[in-house]
C-alpha positions as CSV (number, residue, x, y, z in Angstrom):
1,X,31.3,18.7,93.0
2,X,30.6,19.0,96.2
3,X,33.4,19.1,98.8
4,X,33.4,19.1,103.0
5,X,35.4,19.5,105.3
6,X,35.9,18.4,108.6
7,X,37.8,19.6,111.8
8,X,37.6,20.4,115.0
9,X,39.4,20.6,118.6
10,X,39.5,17.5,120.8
11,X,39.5,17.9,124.8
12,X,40.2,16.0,127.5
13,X,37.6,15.1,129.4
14,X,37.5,14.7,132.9
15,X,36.1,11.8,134.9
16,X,32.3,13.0,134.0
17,X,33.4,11.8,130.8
18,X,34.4,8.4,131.3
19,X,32.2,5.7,130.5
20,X,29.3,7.2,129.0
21,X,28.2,5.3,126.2
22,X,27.9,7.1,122.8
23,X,23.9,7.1,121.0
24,X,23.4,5.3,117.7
25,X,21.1,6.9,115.5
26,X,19.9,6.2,112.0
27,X,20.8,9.0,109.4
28,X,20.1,9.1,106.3
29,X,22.7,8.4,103.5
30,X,24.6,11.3,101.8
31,X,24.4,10.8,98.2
32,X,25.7,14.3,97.2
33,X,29.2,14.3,99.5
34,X,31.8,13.7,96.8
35,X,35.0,14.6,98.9
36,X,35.9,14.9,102.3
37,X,39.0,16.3,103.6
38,X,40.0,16.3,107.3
39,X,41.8,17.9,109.4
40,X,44.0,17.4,112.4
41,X,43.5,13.7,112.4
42,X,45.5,12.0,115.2
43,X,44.5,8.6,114.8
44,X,42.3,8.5,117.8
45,X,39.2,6.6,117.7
46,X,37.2,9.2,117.3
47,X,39.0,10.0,114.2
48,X,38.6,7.0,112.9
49,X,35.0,6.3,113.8
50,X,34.3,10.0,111.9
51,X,36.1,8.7,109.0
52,X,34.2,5.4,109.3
53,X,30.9,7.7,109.4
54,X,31.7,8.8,106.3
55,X,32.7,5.9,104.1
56,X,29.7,4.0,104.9
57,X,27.2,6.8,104.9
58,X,28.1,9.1,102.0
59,X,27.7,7.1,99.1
60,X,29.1,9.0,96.3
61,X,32.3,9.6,98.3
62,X,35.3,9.5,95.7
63,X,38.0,11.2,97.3
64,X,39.1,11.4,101.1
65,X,41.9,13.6,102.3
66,X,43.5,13.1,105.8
67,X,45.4,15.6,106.5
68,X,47.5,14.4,109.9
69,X,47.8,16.5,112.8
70,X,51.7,17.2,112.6
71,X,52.5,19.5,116.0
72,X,51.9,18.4,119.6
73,X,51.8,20.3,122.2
74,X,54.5,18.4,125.2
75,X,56.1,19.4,127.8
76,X,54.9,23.2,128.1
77,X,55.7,23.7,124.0
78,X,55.0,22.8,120.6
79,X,56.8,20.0,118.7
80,X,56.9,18.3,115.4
81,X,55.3,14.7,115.7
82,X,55.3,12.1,112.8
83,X,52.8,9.7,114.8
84,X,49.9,10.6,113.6
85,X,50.6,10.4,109.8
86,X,51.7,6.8,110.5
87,X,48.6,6.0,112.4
88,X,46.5,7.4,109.6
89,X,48.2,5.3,106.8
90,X,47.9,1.8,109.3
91,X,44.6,2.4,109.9
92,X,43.3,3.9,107.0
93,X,45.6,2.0,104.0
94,X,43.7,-0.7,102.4
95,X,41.0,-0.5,104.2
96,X,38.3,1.6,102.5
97,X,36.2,1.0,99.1
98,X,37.9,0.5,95.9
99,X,35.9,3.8,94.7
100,X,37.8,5.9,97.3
101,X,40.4,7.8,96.6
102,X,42.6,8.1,99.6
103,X,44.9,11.1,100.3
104,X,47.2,10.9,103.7
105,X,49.0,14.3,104.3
């Protein structure tokens, strides 16, 4: 099986960052990515565009794991936050292939 993993740190941009427009490119399909887990998803649109990358380009996925960022930093200190998983399940639930497994953490 082959399994990958996805992560990483988002960062605010600043106004250099606003309304550039993103590249489309054509890739080739991933017939060999079985599972994907991810990690620290928020529910932002890039999260969900990643996950979108995913489900329509890797063609023998089976299995996706979402695992939800659960601590946000507010207010000068970390805190528990339960937005994120909900976000995952309303925009994730229902909404990929039958022949996806879907795992929200």
């Amino acid at each position: 099986m082959v399994a990958i993993a996805v992560g990483f740190v988002s960062r605010e941009l600043g106004r250099a960052g606003k309304g550039r427009e993103l590249e489309r490119v054509v890739r080739p399909l991933h017939q060999y990515i079985k599972e994907v887990e991810f990690y620290n998803y928020y529910g932002r649109p890039c999260d969900y565009e990643l996950v979108n990358y995913f489900v329509e380009n890797a063609i023998a996925l089976e299995k996706l794991v979402v695992n939800s960022c659960d601590e946000g930093y507010f207010s000068g200190r970390m805190i528990k936050v339960k937005e994120p998983r909900e976000r995952a399940v309303q925009q994730l639930k229902g909404k990929l292939p039958s022949r996806i497994e879907l795992v929200i953490n």
